[in-house]
mmCIF file as gemmi writes it, N, C-alpha and C atoms, coordinates in Angstrom:
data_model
loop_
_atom_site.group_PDB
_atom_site.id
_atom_site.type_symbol
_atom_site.label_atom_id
_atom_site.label_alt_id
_atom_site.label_comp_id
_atom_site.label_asym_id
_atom_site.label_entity_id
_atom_site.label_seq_id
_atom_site.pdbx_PDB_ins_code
_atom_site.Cartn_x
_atom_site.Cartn_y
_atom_site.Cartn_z
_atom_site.occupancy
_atom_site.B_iso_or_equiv
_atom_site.pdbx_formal_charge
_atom_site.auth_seq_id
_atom_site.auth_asym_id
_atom_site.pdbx_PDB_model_num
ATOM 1 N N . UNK Axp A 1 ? -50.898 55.026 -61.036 1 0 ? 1 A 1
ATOM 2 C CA . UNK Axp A 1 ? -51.448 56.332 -61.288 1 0 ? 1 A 1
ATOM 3 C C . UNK Axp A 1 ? -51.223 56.653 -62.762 1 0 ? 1 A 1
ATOM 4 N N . UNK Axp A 2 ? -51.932 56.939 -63.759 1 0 ? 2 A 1
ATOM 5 C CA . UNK Axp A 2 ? -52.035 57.557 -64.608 1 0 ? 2 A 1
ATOM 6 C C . UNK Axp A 2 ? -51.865 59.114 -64.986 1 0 ? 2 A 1
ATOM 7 N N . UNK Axp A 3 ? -51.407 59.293 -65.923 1 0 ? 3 A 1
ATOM 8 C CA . UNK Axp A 3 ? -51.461 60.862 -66.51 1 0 ? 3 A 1
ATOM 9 C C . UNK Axp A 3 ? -52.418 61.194 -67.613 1 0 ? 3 A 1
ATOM 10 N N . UNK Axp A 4 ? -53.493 62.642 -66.737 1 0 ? 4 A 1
ATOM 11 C CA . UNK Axp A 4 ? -53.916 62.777 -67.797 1 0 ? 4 A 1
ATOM 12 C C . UNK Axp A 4 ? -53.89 64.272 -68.253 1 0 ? 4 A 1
ATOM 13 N N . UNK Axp A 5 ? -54.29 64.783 -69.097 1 0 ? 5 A 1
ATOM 14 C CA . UNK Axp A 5 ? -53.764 66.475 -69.581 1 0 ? 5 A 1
ATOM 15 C C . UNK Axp A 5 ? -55.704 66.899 -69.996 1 0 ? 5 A 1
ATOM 16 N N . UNK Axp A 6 ? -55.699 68.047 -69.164 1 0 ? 6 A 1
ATOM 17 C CA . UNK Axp A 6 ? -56.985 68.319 -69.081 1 0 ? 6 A 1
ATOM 18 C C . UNK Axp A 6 ? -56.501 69.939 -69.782 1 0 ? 6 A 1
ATOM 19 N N . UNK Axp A 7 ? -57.901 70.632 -70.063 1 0 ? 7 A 1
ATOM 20 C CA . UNK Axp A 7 ? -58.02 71.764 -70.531 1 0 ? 7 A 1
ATOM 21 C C . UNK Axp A 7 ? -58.761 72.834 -69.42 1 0 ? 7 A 1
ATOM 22 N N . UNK Axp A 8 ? -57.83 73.371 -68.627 1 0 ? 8 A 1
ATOM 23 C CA . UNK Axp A 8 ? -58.589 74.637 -67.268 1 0 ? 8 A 1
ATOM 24 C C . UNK Axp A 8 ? -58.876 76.427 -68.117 1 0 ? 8 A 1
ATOM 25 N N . UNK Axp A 9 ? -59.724 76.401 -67.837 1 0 ? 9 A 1
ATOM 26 C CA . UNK Axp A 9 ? -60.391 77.975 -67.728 1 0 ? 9 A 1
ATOM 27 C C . UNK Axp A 9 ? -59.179 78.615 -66.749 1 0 ? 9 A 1
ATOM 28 N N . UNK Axp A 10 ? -58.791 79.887 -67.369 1 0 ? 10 A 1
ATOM 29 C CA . UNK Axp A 10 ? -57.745 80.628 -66.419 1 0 ? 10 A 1
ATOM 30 C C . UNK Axp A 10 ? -58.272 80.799 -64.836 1 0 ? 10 A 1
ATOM 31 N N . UNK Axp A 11 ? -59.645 81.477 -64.882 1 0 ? 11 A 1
ATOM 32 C CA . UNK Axp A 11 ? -59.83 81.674 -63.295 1 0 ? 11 A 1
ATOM 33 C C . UNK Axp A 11 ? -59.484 79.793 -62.504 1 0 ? 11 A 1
ATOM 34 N N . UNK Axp A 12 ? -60.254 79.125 -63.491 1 0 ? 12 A 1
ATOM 35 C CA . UNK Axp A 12 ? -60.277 77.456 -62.985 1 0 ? 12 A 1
ATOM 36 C C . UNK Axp A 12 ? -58.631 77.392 -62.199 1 0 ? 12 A 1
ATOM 37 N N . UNK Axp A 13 ? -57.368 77.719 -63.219 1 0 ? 13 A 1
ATOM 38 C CA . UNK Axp A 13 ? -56.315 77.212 -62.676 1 0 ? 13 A 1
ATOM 39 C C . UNK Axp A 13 ? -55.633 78.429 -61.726 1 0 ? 13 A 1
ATOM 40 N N . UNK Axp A 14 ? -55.844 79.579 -61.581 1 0 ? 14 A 1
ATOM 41 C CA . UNK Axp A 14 ? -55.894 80.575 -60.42 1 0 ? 14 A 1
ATOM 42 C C . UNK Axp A 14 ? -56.125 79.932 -59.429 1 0 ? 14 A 1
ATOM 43 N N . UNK Axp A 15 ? -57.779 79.622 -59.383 1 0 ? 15 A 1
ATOM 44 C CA . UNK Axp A 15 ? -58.219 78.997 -58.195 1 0 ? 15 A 1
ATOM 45 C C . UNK Axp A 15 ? -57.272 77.591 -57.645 1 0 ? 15 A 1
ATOM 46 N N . UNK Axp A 16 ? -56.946 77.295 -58.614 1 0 ? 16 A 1
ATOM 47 C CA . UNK Axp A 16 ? -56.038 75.761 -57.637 1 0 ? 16 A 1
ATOM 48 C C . UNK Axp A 16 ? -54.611 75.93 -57.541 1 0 ? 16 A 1
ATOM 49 N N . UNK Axp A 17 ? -54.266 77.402 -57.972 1 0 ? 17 A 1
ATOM 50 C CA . UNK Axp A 17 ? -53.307 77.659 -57.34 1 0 ? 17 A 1
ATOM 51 C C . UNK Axp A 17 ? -52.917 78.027 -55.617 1 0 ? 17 A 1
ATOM 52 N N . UNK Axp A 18 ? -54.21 78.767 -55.665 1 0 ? 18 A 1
ATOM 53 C CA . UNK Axp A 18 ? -54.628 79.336 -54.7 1 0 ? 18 A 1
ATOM 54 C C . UNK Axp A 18 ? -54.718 78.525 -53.389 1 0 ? 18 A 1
ATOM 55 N N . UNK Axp A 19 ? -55.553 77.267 -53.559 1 0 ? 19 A 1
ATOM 56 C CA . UNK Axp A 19 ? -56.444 76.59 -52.683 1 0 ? 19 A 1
ATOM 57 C C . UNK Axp A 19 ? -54.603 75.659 -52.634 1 0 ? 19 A 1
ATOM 58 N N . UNK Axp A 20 ? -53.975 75.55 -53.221 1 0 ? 20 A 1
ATOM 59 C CA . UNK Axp A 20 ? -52.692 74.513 -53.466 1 0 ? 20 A 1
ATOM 60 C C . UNK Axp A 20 ? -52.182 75.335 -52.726 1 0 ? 20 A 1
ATOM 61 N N . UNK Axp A 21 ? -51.953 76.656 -52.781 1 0 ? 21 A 1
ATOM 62 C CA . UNK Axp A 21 ? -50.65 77.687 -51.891 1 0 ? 21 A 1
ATOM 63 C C . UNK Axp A 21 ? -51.265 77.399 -50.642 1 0 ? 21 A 1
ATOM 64 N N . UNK Axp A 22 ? -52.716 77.69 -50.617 1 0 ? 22 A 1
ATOM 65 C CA . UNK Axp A 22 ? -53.333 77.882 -48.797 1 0 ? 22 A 1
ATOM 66 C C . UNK Axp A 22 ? -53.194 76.436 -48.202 1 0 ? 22 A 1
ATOM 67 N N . UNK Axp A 23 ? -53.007 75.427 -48.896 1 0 ? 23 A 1
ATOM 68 C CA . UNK Axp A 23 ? -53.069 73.737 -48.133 1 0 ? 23 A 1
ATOM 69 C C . UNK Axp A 23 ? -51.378 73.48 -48.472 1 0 ? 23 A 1
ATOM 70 N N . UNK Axp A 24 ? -50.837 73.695 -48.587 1 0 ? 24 A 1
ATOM 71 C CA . UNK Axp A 24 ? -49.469 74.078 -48.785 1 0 ? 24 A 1
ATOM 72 C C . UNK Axp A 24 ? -49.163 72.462 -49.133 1 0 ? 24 A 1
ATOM 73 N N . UNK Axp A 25 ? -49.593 72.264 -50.77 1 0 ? 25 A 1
ATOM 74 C CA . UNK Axp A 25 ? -49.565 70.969 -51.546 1 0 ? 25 A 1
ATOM 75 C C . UNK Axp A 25 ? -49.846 71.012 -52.976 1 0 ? 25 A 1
ATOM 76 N N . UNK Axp A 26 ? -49.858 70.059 -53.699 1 0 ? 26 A 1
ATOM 77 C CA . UNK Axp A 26 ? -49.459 70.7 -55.057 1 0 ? 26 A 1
ATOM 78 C C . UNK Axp A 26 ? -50.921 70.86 -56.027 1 0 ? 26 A 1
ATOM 79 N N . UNK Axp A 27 ? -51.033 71.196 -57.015 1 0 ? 27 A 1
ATOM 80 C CA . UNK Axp A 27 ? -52.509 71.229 -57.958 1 0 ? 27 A 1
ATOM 81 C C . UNK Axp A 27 ? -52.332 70.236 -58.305 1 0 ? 27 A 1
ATOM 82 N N . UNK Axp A 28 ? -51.786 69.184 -58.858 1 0 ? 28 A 1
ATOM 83 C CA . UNK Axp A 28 ? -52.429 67.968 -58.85 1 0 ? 28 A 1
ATOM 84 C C . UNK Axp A 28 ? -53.216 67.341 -57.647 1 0 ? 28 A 1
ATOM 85 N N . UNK Axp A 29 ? -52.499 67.621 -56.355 1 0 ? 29 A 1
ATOM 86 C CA . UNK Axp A 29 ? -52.881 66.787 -55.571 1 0 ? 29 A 1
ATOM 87 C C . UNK Axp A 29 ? -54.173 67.373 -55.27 1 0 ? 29 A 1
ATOM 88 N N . UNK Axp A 30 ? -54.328 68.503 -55.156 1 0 ? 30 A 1
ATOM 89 C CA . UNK Axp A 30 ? -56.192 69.257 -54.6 1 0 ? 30 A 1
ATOM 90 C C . UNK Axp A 30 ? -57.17 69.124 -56.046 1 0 ? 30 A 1
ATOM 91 N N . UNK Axp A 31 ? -56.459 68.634 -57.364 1 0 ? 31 A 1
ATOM 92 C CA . UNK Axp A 31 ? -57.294 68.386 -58.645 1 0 ? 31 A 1
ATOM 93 C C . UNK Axp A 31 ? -57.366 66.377 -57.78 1 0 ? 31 A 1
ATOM 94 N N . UNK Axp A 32 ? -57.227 65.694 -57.158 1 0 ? 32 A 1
ATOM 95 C CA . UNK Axp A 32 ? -57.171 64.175 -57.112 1 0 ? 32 A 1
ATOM 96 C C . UNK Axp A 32 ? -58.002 64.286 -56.303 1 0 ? 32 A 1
ATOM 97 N N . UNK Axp A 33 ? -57.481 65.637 -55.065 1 0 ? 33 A 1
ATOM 98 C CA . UNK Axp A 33 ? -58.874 65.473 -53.832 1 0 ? 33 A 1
ATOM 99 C C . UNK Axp A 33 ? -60.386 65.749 -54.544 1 0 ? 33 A 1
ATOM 100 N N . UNK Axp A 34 ? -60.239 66.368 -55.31 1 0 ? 34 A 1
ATOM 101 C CA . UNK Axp A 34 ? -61.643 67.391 -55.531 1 0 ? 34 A 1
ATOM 102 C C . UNK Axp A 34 ? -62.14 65.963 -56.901 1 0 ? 34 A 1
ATOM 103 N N . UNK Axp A 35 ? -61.345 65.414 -57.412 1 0 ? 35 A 1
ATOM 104 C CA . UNK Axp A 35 ? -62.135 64.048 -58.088 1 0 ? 35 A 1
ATOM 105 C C . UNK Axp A 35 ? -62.279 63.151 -57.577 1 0 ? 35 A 1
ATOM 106 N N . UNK Axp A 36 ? -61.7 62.586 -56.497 1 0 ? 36 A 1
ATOM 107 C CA . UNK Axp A 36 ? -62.486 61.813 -54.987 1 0 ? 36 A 1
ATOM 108 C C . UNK Axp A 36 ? -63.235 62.049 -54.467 1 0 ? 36 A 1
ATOM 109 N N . UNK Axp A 37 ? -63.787 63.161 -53.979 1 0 ? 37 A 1
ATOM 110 C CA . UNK Axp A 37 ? -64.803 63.558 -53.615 1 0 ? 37 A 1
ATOM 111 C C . UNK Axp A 37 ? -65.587 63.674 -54.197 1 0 ? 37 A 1
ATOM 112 N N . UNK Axp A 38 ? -65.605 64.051 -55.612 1 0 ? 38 A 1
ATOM 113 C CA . UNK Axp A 38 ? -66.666 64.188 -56.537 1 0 ? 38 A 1
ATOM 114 C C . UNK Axp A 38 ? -67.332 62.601 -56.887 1 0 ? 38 A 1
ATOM 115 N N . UNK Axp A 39 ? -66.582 61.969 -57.452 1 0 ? 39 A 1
ATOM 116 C CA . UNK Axp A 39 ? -66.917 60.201 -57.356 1 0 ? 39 A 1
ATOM 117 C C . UNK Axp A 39 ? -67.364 59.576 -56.176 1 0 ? 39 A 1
ATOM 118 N N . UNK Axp A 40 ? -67.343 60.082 -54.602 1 0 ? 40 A 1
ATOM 119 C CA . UNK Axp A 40 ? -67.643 59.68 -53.372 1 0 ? 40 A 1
ATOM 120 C C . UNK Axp A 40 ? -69.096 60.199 -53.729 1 0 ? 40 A 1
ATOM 121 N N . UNK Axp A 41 ? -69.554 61.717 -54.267 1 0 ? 41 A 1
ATOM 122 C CA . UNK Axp A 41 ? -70.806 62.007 -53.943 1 0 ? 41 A 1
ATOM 123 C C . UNK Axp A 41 ? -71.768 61.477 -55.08 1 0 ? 41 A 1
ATOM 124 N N . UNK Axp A 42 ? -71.105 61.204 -56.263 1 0 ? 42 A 1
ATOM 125 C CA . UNK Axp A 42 ? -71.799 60.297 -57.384 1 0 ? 42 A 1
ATOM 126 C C . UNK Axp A 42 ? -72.15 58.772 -56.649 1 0 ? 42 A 1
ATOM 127 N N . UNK Axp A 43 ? -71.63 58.396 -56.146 1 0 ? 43 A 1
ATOM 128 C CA . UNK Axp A 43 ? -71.633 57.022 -55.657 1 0 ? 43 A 1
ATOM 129 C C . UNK Axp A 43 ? -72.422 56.397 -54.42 1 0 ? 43 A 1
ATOM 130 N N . UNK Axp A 44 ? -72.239 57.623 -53.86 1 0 ? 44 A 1
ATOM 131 C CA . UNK Axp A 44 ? -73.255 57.368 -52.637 1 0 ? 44 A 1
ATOM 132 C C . UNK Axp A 44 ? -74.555 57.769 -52.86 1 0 ? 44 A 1
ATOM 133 N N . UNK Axp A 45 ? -75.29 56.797 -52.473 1 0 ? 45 A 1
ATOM 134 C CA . UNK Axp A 45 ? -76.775 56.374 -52.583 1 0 ? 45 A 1
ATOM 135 C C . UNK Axp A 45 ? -77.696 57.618 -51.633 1 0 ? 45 A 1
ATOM 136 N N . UNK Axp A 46 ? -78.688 58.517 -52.512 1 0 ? 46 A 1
ATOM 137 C CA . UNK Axp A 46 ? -78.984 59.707 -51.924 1 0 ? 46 A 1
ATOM 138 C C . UNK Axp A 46 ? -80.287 59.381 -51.325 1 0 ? 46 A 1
ATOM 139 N N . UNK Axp A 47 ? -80.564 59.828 -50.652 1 0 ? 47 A 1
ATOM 140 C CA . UNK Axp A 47 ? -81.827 59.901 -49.915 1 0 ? 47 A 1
ATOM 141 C C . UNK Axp A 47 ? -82.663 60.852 -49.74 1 0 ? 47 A 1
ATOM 142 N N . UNK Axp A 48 ? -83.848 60.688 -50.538 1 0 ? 48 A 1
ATOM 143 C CA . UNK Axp A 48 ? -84.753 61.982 -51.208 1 0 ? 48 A 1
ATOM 144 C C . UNK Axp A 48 ? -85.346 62.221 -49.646 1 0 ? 48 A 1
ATOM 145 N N . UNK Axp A 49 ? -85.72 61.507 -48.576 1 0 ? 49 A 1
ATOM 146 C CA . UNK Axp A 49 ? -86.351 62.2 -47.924 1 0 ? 49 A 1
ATOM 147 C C . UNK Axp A 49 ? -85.394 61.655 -46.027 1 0 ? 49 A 1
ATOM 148 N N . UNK Axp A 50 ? -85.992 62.847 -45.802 1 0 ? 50 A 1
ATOM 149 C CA . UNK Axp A 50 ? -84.841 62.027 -43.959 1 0 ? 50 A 1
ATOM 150 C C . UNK Axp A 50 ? -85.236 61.192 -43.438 1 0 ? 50 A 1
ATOM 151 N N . UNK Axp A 51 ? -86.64 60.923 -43.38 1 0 ? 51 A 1
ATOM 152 C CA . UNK Axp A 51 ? -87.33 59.864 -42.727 1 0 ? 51 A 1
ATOM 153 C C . UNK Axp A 51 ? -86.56 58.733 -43.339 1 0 ? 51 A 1
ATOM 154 N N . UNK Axp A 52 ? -86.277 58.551 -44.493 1 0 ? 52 A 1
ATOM 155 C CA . UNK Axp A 52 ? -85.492 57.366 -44.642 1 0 ? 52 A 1
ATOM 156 C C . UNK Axp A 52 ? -84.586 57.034 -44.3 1 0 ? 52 A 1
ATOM 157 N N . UNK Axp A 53 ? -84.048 57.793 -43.892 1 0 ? 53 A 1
ATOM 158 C CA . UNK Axp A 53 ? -82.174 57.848 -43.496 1 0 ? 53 A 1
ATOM 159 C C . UNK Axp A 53 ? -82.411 56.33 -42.608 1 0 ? 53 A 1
ATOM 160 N N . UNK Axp A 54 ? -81.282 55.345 -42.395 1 0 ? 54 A 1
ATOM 161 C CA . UNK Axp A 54 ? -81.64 54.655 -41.787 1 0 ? 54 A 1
ATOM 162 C C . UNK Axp A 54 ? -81.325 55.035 -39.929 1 0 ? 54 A 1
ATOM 163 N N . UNK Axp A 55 ? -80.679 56.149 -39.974 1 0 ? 55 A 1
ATOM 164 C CA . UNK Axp A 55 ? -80.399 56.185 -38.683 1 0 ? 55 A 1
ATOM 165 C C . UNK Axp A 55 ? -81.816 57.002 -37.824 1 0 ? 55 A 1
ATOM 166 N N . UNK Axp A 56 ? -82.407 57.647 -38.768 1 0 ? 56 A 1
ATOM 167 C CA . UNK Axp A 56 ? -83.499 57.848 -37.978 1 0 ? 56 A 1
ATOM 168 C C . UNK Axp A 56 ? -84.524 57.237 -36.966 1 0 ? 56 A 1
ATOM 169 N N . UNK Axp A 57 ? -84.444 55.585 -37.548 1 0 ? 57 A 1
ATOM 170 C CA . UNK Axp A 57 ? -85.124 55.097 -36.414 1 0 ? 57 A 1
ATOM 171 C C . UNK Axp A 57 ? -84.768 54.676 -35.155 1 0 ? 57 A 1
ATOM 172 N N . UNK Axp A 58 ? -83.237 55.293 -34.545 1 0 ? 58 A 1
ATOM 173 C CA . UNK Axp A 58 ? -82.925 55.668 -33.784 1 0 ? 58 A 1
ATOM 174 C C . UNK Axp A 58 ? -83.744 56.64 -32.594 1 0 ? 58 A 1
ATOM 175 N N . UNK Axp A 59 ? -84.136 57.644 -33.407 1 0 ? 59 A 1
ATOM 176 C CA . UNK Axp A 59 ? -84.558 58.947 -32.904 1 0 ? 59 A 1
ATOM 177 C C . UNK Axp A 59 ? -85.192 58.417 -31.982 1 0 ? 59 A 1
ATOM 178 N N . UNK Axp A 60 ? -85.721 58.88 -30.637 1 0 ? 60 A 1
ATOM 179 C CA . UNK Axp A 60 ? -86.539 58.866 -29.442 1 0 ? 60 A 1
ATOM 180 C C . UNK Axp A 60 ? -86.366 57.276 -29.249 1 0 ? 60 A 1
ATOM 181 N N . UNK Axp A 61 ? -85.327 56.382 -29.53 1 0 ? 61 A 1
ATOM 182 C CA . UNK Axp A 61 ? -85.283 55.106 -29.033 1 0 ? 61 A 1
ATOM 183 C C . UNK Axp A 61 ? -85.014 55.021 -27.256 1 0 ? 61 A 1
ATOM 184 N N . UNK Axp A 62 ? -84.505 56.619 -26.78 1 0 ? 62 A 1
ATOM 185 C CA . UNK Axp A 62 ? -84.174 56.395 -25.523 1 0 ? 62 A 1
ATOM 186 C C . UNK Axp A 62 ? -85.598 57.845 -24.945 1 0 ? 62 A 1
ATOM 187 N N . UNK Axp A 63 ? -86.76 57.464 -25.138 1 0 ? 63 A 1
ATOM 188 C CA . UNK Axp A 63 ? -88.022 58.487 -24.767 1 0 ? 63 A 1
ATOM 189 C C . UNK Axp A 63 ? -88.289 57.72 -23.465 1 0 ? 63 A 1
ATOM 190 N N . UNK Axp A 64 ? -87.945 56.736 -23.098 1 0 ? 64 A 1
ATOM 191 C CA . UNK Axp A 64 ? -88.677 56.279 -22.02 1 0 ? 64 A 1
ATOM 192 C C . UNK Axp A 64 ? -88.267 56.74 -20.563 1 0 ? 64 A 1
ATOM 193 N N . UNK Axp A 65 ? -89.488 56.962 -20.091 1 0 ? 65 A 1
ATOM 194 C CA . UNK Axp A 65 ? -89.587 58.237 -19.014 1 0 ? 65 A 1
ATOM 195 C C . UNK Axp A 65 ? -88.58 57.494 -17.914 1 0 ? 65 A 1
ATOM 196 N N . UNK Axp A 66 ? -88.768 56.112 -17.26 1 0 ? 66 A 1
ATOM 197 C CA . UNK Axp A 66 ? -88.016 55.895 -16.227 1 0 ? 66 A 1
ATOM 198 C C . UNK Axp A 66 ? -86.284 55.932 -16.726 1 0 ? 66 A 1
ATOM 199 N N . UNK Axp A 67 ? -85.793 56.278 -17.985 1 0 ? 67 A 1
ATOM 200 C CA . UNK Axp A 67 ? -84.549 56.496 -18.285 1 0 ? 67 A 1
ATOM 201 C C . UNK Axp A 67 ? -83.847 57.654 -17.585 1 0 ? 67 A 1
ATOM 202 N N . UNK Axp A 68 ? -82.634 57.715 -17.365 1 0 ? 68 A 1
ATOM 203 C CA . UNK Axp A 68 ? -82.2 59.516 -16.892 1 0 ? 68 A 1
ATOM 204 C C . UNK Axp A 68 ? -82.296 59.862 -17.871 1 0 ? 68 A 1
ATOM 205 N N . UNK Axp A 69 ? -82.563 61.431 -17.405 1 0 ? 69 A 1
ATOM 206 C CA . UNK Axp A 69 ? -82.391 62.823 -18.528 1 0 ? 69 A 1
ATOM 207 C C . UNK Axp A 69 ? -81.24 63.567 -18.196 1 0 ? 69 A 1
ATOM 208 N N . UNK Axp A 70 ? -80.451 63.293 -17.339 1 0 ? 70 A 1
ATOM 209 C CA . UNK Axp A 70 ? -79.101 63.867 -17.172 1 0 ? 70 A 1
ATOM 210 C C . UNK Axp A 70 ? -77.967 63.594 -17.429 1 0 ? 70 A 1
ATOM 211 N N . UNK Axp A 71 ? -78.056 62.595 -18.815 1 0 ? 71 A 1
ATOM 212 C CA . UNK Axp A 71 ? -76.875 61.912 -18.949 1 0 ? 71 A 1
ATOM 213 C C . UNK Axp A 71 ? -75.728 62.062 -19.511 1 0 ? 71 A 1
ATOM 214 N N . UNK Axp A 72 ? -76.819 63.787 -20.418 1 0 ? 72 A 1
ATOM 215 C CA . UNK Axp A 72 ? -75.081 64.549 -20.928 1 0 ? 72 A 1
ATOM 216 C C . UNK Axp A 72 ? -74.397 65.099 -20.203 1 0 ? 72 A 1
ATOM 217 N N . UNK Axp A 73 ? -75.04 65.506 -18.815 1 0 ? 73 A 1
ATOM 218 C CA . UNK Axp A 73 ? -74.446 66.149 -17.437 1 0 ? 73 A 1
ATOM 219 C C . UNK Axp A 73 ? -73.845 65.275 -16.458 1 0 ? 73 A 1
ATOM 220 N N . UNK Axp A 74 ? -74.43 64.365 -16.246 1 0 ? 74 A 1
ATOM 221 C CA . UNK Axp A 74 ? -74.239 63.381 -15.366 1 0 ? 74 A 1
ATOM 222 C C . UNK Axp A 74 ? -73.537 62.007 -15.771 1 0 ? 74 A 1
ATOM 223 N N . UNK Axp A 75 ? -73.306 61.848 -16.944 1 0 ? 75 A 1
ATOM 224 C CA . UNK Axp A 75 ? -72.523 60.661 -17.714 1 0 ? 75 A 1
ATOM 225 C C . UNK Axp A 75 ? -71.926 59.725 -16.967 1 0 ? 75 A 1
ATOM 226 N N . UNK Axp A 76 ? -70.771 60.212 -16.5 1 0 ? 76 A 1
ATOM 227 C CA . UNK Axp A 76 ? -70.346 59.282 -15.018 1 0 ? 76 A 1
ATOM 228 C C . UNK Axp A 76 ? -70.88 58.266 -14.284 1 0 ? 76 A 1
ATOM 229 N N . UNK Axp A 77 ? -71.822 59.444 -13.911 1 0 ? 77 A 1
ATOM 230 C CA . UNK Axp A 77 ? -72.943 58.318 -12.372 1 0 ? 77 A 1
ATOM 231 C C . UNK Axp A 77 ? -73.818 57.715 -13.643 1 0 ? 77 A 1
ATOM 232 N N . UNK Axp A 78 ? -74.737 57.981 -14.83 1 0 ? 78 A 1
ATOM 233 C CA . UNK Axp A 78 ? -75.692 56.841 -15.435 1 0 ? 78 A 1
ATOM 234 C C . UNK Axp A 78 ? -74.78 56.08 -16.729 1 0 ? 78 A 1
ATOM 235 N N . UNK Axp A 79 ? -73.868 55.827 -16.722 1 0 ? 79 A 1
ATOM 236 C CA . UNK Axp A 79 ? -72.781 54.952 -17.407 1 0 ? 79 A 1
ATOM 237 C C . UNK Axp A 79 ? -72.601 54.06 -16.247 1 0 ? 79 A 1
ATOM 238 N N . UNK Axp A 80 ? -71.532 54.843 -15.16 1 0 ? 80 A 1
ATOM 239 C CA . UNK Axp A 80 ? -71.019 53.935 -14.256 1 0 ? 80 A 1
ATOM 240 C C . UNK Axp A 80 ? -71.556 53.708 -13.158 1 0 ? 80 A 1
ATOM 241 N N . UNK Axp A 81 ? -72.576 54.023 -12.837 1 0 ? 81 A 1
ATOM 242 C CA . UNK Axp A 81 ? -73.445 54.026 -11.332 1 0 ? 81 A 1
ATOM 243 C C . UNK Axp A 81 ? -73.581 52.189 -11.138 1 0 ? 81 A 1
ATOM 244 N N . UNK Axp A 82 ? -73.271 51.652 -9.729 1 0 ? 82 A 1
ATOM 245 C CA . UNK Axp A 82 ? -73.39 50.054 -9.643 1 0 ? 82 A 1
ATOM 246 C C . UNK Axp A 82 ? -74.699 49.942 -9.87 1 0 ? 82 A 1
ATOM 247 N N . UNK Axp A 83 ? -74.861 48.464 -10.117 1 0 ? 83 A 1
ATOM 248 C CA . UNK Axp A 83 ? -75.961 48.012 -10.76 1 0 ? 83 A 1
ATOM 249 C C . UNK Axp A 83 ? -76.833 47.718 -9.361 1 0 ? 83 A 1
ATOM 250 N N . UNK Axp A 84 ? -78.094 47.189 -9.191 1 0 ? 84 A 1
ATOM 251 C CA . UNK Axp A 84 ? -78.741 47.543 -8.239 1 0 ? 84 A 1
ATOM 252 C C . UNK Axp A 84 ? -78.963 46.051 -8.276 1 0 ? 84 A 1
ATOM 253 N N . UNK Axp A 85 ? -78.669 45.194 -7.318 1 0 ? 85 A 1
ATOM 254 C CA . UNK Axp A 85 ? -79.164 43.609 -7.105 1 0 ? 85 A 1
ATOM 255 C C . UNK Axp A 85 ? -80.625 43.54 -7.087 1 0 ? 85 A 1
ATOM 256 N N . UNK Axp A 86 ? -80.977 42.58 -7.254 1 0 ? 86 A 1
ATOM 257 C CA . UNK Axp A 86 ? -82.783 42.348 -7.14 1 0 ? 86 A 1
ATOM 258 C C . UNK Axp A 86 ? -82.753 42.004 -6.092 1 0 ? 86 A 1
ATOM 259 N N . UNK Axp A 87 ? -83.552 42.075 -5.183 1 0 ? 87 A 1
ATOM 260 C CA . UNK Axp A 87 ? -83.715 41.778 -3.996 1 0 ? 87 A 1
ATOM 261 C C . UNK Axp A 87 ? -84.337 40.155 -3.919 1 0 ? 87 A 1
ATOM 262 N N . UNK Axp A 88 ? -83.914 39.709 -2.646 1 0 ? 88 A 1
ATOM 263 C CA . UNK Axp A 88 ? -84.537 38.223 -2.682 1 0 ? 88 A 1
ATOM 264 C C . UNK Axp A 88 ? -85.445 38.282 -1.926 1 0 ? 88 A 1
ATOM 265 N N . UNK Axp A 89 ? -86.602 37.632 -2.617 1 0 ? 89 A 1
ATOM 266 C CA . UNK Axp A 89 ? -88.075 37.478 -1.701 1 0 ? 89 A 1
ATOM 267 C C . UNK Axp A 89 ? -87.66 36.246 -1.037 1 0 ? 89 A 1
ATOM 268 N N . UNK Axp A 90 ? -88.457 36.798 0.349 1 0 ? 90 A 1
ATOM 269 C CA . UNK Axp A 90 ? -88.608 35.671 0.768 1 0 ? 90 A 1
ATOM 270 C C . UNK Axp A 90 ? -89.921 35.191 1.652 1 0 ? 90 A 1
């Protein structure tokens, strides 16, 4: 870890007193969170529109009608319900 000596605006170091008293931890440490996070949101790759998101093509992957529709209610029985043998022709 390095030391470095920055220059705060009075309200600036109020405020991280503040946010340091309410998380009951020190202003360095909520000045390390708040530049982690800031470098997390520089870094991560943004996505101008949602359709891209890659999880979207998820969406309606489970539309198909013979699926249950009760499965946030019913979870149990269409998770664990036994499986149904195929029947043997004969």
């Amino acid at each position: 870890m390095e030391r470095k000596q920055i220059y705060l605006a009075d309200e600036q170091e109020e405020a991280l007193k503040r946010i340091a008293y309410e998380e009951h931890t020190s202003v360095s440490q909520v000045i390390r969170d708040a530049v982690a996070a800031y470098i997390v949101d520089r870094e991560e790759p943004k996505i101008a529109d949602a359709e891209e998101h890659p999880l979207w093509g998820i969406i309606g992957a489970a539309s198909d009608p013979t699926l249950p529709t009760n499965g946030s209610v019913a979870h149990d029985e269409v998770v664990y319900r036994p499986r149904r043998r195929p029947r043997k022709q004969t």
